[in-house]
N, C-alpha and C positions, 0 to 999 in steps of 0.2 A: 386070310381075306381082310382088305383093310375096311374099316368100320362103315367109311363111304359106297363100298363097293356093297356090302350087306345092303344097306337103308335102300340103295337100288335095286337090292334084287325082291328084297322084301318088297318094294313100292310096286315094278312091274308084278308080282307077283298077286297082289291083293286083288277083288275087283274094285274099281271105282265106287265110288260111296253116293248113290241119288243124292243131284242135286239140293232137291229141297228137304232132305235129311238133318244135318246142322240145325239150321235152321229153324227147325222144326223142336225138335229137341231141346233149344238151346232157348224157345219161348217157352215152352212148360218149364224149364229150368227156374226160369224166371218170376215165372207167378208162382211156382213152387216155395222158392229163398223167401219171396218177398213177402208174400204169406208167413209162415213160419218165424222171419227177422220181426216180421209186426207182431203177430204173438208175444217175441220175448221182448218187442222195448213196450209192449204195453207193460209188463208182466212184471218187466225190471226199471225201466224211466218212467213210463206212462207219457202222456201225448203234453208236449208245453201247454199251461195252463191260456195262453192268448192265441192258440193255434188259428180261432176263425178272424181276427185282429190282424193276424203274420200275413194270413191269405190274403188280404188284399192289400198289399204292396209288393211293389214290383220286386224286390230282392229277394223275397222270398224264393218266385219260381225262378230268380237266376241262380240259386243255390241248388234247388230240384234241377234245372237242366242241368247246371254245371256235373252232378253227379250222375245225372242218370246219363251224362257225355261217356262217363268212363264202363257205363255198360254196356253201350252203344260200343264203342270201341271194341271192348274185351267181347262181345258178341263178336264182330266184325273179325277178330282175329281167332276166337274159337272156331267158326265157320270155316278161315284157311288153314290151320294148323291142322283140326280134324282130319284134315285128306293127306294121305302118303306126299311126301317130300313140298308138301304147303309152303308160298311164300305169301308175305304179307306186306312188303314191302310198305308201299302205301296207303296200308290200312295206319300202319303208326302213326301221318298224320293226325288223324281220328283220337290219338291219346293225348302228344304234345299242343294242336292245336287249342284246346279247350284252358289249356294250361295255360299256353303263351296270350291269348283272348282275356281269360281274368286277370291277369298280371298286370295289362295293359288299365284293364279298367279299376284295379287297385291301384295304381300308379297317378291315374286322374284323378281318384277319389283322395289319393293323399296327398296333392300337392299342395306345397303350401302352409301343411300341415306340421308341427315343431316335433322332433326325433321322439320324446314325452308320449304326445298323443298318438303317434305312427305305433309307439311298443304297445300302447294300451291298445290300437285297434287289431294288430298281431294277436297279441296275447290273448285278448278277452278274459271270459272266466271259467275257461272249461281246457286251455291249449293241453292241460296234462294228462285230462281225462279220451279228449275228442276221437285222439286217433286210434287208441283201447276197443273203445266201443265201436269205433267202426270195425275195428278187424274181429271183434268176437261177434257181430250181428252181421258180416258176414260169411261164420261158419255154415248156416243151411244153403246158402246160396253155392261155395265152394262145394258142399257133397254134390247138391244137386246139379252142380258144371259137370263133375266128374261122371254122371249118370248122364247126361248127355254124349259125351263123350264113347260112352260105353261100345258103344255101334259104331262107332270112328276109327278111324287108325291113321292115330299120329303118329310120327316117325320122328319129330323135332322136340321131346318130350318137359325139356326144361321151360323153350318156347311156349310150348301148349299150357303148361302148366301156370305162367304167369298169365296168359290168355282169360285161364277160366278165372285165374284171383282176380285181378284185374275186375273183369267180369260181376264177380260177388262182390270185390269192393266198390261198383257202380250200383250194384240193387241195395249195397247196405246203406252206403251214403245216401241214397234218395231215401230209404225208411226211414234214417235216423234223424234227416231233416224234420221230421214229424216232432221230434221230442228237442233239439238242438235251437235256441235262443239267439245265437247268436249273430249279427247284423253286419257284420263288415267282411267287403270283398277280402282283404288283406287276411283277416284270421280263416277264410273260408282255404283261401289257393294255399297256403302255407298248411294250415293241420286237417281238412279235408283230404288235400292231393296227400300227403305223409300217410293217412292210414292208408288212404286207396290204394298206395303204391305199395304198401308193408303186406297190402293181403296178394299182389300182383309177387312182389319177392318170396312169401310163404310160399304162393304159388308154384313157382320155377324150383324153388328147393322141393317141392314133394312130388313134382310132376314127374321126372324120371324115377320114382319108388312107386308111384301110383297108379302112373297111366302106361305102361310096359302089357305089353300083349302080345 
């Protein structure tokens, strides 16, 4: 039997998953990670010393949306991966969009700007650390996808699997915002999107080992 013909019989064969199952799961998921990620950058960065200063200017919560985008996404496509033979087609929008949006307003923000100060606004003073921390803050958040999951039956297992990273790397990036300094769109879409993405690739590599049932 070719492998296509299995994941069909398997799919017809499960019963359908309640709609507001996913869902459902995949928000305690969340406050689960997000909990826990705050625990340890308290524990291990602690909160930026100008945190109530950061809050009120507007870059700030465009760096909180920007991240909490990719768990909105990886949500979005947890929810269709979960169910037998899921397609997400247009949930990807939902990933690239956010991407292609700050680039656009990194791009305004640097014009004009000499090649010197465009590397300093890249680089900052964290590019080596930033996307480290995002992927280990978000380890609670990747279990707690996986427990989600649990009650699901994916079939697309690599898919799913970057669903959930993906996912953790939107709740980490929004917690690590809490402790991360730093101010320009340019360094945020360049080592922000790289860890987010690094926890989405862990992802798809562990998902066919992990999420198999």
């Amino acid at each position: 039997m070719r492998t296509e013909d299995l994941i069909d019989a398997l799919a017809t064969q499960t019963p359908p998953t309640p709609p507001a199952l996913p869902m459902r799961r995949i928000g305690v998921a969340a406050g689960l990670g997000a909990l826990v990620a705050l625990a340890v950058l308290l524990a291990w960065l602690g909160m930026r010393p100008d945190l109530h200063l950061a809050m009120r200017t507007g870059f700030f919560w465009l760096k909180l949306a920007y991240s909490a985008s990719f768990a909105v996404a990886g949500a979005a496509l947890v929810d269709r991966y979960g169910r037998p033979g899921g397609e997400g087609r247009w949930r990807w929008a939902l990933v690239f969009g956010p991407i292609v949006l700050l680039a656009l307003i990194a791009m305004v923000a640097s014009h004009g700007e000499g090649m010197a100060r465009m590397h300093r606004d890249m680089m900052g003073h964290s590019w080596m650390f930033c996307p480290w921390r995002i992927l280990a803050l978000a380890v609670p958040s990747f279990a707690a996808s996986l427990w989600a999951f649990k009650r699901l039956a994916p079939t697309r297992l690599g898919l799913a699997g970057f669903a959930a990273g993906l996912f953790a790397g939107g709740v980490s990036a929004s917690v690590y915002c809490l402790a991360c300094d730093e101010n320009t769109a340019l360094f945020v879409v360049t080592w922000y999107t790289l860890g987010i993405l690094a926890c989405g690739g862990v992802g798809a590599l562990l998902g066919p080992r992990l999420l198999r049932w």
